[in-house]
N, C-alpha and C positions, 0 to 999 in steps of 0.2 A: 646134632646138639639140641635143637627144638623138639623130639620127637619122631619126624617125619625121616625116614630113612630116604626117601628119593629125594629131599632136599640136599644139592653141591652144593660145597664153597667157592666161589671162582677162584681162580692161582691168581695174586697178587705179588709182584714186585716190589721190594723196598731198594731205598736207594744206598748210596754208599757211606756209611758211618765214617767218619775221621776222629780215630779213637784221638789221634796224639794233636789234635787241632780245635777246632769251637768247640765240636761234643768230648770233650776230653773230659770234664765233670760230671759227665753221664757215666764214667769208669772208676771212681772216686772209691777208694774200700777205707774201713777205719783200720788202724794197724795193730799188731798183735804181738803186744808189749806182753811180754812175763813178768809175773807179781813177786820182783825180788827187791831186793838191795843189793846197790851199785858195790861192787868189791874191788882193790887193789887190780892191776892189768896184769900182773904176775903172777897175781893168787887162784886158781884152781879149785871150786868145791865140789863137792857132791850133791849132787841134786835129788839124791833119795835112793838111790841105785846098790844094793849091795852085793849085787852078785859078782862083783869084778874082782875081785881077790885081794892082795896087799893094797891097792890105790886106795880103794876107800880108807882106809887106816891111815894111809901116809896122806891122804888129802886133808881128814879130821883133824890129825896130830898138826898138820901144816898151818890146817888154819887157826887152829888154841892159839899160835902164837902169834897172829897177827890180829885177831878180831879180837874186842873189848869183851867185856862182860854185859852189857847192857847191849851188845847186838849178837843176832842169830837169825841162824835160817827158819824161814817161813815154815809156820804148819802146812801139813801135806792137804788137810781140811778146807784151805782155800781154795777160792779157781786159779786155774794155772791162765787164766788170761784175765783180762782188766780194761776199761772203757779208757782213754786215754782224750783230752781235748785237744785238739789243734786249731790255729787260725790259717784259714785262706783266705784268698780273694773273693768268692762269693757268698753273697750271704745266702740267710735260711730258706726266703722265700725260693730263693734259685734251685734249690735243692731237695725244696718237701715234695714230694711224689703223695700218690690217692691215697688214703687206707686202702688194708688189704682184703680183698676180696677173698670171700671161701670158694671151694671146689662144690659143683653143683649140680646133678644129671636130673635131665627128664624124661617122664616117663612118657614111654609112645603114648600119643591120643591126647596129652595133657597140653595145657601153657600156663602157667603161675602167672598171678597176675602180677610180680616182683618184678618179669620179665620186662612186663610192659613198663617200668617206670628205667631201663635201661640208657635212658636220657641224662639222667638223674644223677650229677656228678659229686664230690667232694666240692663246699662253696661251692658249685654251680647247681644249687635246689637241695643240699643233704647239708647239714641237719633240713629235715623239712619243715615248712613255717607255715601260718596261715593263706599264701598263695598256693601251695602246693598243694597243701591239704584240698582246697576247694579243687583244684586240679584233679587231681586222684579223685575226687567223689564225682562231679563230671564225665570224666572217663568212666567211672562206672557205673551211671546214666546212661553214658551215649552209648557204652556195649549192651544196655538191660534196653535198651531200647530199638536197637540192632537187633537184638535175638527175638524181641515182639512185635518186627516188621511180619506183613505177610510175606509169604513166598512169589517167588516173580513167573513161575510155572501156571497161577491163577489168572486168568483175566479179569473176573470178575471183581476180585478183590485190585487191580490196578487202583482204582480210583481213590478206594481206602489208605494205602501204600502210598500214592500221590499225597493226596490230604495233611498224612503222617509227616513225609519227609519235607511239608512247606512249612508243616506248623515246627518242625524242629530247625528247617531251615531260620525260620524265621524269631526263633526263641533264640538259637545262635548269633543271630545278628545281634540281637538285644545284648547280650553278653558281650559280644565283642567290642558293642558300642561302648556298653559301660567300663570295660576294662582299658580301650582308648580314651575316653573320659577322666578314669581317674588316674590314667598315663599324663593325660594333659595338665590334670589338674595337679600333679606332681612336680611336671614339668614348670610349668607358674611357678609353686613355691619355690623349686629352687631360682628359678632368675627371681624372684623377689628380693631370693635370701643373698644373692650377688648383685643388684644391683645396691640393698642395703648396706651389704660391705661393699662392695665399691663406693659407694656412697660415703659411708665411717671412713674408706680409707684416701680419699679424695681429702674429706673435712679434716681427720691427721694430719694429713701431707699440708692442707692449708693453715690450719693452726700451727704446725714445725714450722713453715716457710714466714707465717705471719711472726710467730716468736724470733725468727731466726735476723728477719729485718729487724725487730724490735730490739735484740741486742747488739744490731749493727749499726742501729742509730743511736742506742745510748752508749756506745762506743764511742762513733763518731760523737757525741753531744758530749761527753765528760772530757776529749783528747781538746774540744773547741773552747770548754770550760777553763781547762787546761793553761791553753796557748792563752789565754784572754787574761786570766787571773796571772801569768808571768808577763805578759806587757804590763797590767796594769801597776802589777809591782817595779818594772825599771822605771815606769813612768814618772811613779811616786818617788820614787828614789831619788830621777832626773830632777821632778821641781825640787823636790829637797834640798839639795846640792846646789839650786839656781835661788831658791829662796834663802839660804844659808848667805848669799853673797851681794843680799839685793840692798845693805845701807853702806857696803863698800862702792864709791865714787871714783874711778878714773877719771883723772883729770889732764888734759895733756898740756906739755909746755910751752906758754906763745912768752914770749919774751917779746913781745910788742905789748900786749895787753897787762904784762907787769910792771912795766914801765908808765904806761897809758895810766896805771889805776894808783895813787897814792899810799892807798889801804891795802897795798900787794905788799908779796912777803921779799920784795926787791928794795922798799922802802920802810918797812919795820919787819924786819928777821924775828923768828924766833932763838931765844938764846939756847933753848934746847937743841938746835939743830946742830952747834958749833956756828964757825967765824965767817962770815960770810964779808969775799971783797967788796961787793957793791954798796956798804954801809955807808952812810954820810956822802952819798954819790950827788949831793947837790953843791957838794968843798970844788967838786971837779967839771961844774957845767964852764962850755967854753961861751966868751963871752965876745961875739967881735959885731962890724957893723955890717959885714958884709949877708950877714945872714941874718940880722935883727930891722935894716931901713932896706926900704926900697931900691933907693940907690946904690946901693951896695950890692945887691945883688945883679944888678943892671951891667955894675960893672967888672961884677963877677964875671959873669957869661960873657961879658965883650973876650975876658982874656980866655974865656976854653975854647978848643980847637973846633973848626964846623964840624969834623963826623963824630964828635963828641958827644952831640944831641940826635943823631940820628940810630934809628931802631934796627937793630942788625938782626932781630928775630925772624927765623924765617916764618912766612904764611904756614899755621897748622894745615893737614890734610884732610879734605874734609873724607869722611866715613860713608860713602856712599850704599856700602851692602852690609846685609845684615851678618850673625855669628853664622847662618845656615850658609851664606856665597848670595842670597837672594837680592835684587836692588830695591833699595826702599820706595814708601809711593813718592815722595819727594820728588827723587831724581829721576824718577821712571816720568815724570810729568815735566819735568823739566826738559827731558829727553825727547818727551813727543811733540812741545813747543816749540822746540828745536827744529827738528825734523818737518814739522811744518812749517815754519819761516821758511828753512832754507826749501821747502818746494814752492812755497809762494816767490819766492824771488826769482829763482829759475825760472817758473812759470812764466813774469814780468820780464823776465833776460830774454824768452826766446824772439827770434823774428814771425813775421807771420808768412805762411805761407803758401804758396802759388796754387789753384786748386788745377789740379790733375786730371785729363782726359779722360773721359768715360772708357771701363775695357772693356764692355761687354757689348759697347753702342754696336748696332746693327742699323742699315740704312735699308727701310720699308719700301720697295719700289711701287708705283701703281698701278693695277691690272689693265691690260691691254682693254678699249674700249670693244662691245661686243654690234657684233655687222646688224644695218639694221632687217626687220621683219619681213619677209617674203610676199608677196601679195599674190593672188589664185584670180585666172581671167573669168568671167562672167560664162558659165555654158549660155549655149541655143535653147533655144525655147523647144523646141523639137525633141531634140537628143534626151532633155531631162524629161519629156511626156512619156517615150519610149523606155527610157529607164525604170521611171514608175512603175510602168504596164508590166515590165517586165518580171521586176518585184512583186506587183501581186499576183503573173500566175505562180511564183517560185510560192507563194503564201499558198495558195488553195494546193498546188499539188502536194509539200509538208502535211496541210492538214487534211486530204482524202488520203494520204499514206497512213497517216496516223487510225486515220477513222478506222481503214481497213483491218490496219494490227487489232485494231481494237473488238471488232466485231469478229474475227478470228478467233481469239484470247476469251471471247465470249463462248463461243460456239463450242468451244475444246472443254472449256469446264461450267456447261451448263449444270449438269449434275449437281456441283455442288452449289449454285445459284439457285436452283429448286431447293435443294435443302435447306439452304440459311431462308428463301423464302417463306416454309414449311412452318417457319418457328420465329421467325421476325420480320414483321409487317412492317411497312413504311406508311400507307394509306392509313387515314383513320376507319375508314371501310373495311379494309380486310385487317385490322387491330381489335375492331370489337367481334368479328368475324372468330378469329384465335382467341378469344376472352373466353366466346361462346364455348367454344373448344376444349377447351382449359376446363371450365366449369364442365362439362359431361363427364372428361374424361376423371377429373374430379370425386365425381359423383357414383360413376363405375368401380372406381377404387374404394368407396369408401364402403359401396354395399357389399364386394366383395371382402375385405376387410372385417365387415361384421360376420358373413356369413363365418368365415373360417376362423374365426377369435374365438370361442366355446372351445372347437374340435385341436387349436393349440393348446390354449388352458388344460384343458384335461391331458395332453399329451406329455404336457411337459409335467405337469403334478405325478402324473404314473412314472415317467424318467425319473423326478428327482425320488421319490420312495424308491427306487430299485434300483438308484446309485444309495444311498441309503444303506437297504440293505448289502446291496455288494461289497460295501466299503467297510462295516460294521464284520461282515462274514471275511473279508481278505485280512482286516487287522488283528481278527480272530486267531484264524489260520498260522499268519506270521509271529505274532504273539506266541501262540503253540511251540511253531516248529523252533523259536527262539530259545522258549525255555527245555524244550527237547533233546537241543544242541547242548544249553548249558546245562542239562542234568546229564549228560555223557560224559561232557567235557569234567564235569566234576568229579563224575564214578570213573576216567578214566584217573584223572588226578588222583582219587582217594587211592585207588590199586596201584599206580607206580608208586605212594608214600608209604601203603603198608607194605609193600613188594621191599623198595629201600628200607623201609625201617627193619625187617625180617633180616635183608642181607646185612646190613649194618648190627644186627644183635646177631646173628652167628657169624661175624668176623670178628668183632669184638668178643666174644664167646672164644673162639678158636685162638686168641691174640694173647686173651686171656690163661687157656690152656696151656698156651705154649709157655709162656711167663712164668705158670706156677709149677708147669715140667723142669725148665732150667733151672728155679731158686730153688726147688728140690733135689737137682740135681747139683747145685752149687753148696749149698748146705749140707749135700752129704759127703762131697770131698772135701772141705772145711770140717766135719764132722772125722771121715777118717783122716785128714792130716794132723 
């Protein structure tokens, strides 16, 4: 497909299609409706055909009699097929496939440069715009500059060759920086542009919810309006009705006090009322002495019976608790004075009482008295001399035992009693002795010291220049072998991308072929059917 006759295509495997399943809309054909008019289902025409003998005649004749005059068969001048719409279930996006690509051979030795932008999809880079464009001139840049590398067969030119590919390496970076840049800088505007709408739509959402309150409280405030302005209507109403009635007097009837009062309507009636008995009720006072002198009355009550005068009402009850069952403070205090009498008197009623044996008395016996002190008889004057004596030779022979360990214990680690001698005097004699000592040996150190201080200095000044150089010449080295690695590692990367991108353009080349073999092959049985 490229040219190159020793270039294969590997054998590829595809997998299994499910015509009547998900990819069932990948099998989708438009249908192939004839451009007629719909006729009666018993009626028969002819479709243009006249070599069949009587039929056409008796179909013509058949149909005069049923078809109008304003309809007829189609000019034969049309197409015999017709685009017809349908609706499915998927829409257009699901179903737009690439433009179509032309048939296209190349010539041995050759590569079109069309070939290279085989990347270059339908919406994905075609129509091409101004990233593209730059892309495409780029590319061919970097092949005009590929073709005016030196040859790698040169040694001498390596260096130049090197040179070349850092300065391209490094003009590449620039570009890519800059195309990350204005990735980012892309990137920015759109969160800008969403947190701005989010933002708007935050502030919506708060203005809806802020209005939304706002008509739930002048809801709420007109329904409170409402309720207010009908109380304050019954209320009006209420005085109304109470003020309508307020020089109307109920009066109630004591018939003691119209009696009592001269000027009562008991003693001057009105004659508008009608007849009233009580009129001239002073024709009818009784007049006797028993109720007018003293003594008459005296001897009135002599003649009434004794329980005549006595009160048979019984004592009311008194109300001790309230409407709740509770008792009032009244009698709740009366109740406590109570209650305390009667403890004070009981208290007064009791006898006094016998006081009761200790129970827990315990009887403290006293310790037996203790024998008295033993007394020790006087030794001899002899016996304690010999004692003494005895005593101190036990004293001297301890301390010649002792001595001896000691001079032993000496003798075993004289050694090291020289040595701490050597270096710590006890004498002020042999202290200034070691002073002296001290100060020679002093003295010996320090001339030596000087002598060999020049022949360090310079020693070590030559060491550090030739760690210096070593370390300057190994960071070199590593540096090198570093970017050595990563110019392989690179040039192996660039050959397996053009190696895939080659396989990838003749599979797609080959995928393609086949595709435009079958739609040609499908178009031509659609053609002869």
């Amino acid at each position: 497909f490229t040219g190159n006759d020793a270039f294969v295509v590997p054998p590829r495997t595809y997998e299994h299609v499910d015509v009547g399943g998900r990819e069932r809309a990948k099998f989708f054909r438009k249908p192939l409706i004839p451009f007629m008019e719909s006729v009666q289902p018993l009626l028969v025409l002819d479709t243009g055909r006249t070599g069949v003998g009587n039929f056409g005649d008796m179909t013509a004749k058949s149909a005069s009699g049923f078809l109008s005059p304003g309809k007829s068969m189609i000019s034969s001048s049309q197409p015999a097929t017709r685009t017809q719409a349908i609706q499915t279930d998927y829409m257009e996006r699901e179903a737009q496939t690439d433009p179509y690509t032309p048939e296209y051979v190349v010539k041995p030795g050759e590569q079109p440069e069309v070939l290279t932008l085989a990347t270059l999809m339908y919406k994905k880079g075609l129509p091409a715009g101004l990233a593209e464009v730059e892309m495409i001139e780029r590319a061919r840049a970097k092949r005009a500059w590929e073709a005016s590398l030196p040859p790698l067969d040169d040694p001498q030119q390596w260096e130049k060759r090197f040179k070349m590919m850092s300065d391209m390496e490094r003009h590449e970076w620039v570009l890519r920086e800059n195309e990350i840049e204005k990735l980012q800088n892309l990137r920015i505007e759109l969160l800008e542009k969403m947190l701005k709408e989010n933002e708007a739509r935050r502030h919506d959402a708060s203005i809806e919810r802020i209005n939304r309150q706002w008509g739930k409280k002048q809801s709420e405030r007109e329904e409170f309006v409402k309720a207010n302005r009908l109380h304050y209507l019954r209320a009006i109403r209420a005085l109304l009705r109470k003020r309508s009635q307020i020089e109307t007097k109920y009066i109630k009837n004591d018939i003691i006090r119209d009696y009592s009062k001269y000027e009562s309507v008991a003693y001057g009636p009105l004659t508008r009322n009608g007849h009233f008995p009580d009129k001239l009720t002073d024709k009818y006072l009784v007049k006797s002495r028993f109720l007018d002198t003293y003594t008459g009355l005296l001897e009135l009550e002599s003649t009434l019976p004794t329980n005549a005068l006595k009160i048979r009402l019984p004592e009311p009850k008194r109300i001790s608790t309230t409407k709740d069952g509770h008792l009032k403070r009244q009698f709740r205090r009366e109740r406590d004075l109570n209650n305390i009498t009667k403890d004070i008197t009981e208290q007064k009623g009791k006898k006094i009482e016998e006081p009761k044996p200790l129970r827990f008395l315990v009887k403290v016996e006293k310790p037996i008295p203790r024998p008295p002190t033993p007394g020790v008889d006087i030794p001899n004057v002899e016996d304690e001399e010999r004692e003494k004596s005895i005593i101190y030779l036990q004293k001297l022979l301890r301390g010649r035992a002792t001595q001896n360990m000691m001079y032993k214990n000496k003798e075993e680690r004289i050694e090291l009693i020289e040595e701490m001698r050597s270096t710590h005097a006890l004498q002020e004699q042999d202290m200034n002795m070691k002073k002296l000592e001290k100060q020679d040996v002093h003295t010996a150190q320090y001339v030596q010291r000087k002598d060999i201080t020049r022949e360090d200095y310079i020693d070590s000044i030559l060491q550090t220049m030739e760690g210096e150089a070593l370390g300057d010449m190994f960071d070199y080295l590593s540096k090198e072998l570093i970017r050595l690695q990563e110019e392989r590692r690179i040039a192996a990367f660039a050959m397996l991308a053009d190696r895939q991108r080659r396989l990838r353009e003749a599979e797609e080349s080959g995928l393609r072929q086949v595709e435009e073999r079958r739609r040609r092959e499908q178009d031509e049985l659609f053609k002869q059917v």
